[in-house]
N, C-alpha and C positions, 0 to 999 in steps of 0.2 A: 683374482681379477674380476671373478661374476659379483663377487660379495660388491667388490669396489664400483661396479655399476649401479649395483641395484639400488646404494646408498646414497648415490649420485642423484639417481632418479627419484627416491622419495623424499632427499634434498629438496630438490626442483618444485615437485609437488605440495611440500610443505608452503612454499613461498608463493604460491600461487593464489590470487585473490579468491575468492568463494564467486561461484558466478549464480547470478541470480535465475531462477526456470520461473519460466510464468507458467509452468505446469505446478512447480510446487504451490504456487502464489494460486492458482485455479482450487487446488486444494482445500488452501487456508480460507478460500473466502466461502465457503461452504457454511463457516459459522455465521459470515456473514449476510446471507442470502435470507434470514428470515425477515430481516429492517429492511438490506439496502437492495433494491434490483440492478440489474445491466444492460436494463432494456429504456432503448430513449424515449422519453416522457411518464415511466412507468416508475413513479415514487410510492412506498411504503410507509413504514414507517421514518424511516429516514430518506433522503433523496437515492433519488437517480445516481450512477455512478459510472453510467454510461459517457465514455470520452472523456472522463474528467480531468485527465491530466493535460494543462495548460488551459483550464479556463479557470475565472476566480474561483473562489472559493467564496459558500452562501448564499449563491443567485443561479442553483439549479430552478429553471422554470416551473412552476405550478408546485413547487413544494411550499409549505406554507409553515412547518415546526421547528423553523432555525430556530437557537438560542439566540438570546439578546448578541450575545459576543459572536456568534458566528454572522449576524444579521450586520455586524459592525466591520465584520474581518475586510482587511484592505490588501491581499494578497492574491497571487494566483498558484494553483496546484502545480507546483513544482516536484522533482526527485527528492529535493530537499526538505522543501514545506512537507509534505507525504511522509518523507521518513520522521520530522518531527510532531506529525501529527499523530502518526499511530504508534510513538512512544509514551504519547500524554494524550491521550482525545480529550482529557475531560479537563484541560484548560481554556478549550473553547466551545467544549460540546456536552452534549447530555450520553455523549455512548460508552460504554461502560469497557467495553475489549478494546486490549491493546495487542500491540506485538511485541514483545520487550525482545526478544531477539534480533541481529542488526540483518542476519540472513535473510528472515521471514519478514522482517518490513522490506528489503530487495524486491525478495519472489511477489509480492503481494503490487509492488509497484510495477513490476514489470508485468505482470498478468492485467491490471488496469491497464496498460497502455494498448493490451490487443483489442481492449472493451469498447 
């Protein structure tokens, strides 16, 4: 009867979506931190990333290094947009890290949102 529980339970576990931590995503952006900052108005080499989730995308203020195609992009920072952007950045950008993992673009989105 224990064996039968406990298969039950790691059943259950099994099926359970992956939740994203914006601790891990705190983590991941670590590599991020030498381009981008998370402080508002303080751009680096790449913009500001501070609140970026739901404003467009390529019109952070006083950044001036968009690429042509980011300086075009007609979208705003969605969960969505976000997870396709750091599967490919360099469809629209000059940055070279991705996240190929679907966890680690989660974590990474969700740790922007606290930003």
């Amino acid at each position: 009867m224990k064996t039968l529980k406990i298969a039950a339970a790691m059943a259950c576990i099994a099926f359970l979506p992956n939740l994203a931590s914006a601790a891990d995503g705190a983590t991941l952006f670590k590599k991020c931190k030498f381009c981008h900052s998370l402080e508002a108005g303080k751009n680096k080499m790449g913009p500001s990333l501070h609140n970026i989730t739901g404003k467009p995308a390529g019109k952070v203020a006083g950044f001036k290094r968009y690429s042509d195609r980011f300086k075009a992009a007609d979208f705003i920072w969605t969960d969505k947009n976000l997870d396709e952007f750091f599967q490919n950045p360099k469809k629209i950008s000059k940055m070279t890290a991705r996240l190929s993992k679907a966890e680690d673009r989660a974590a990474m989105i969700e740790f922007l949102k606290t930003k």
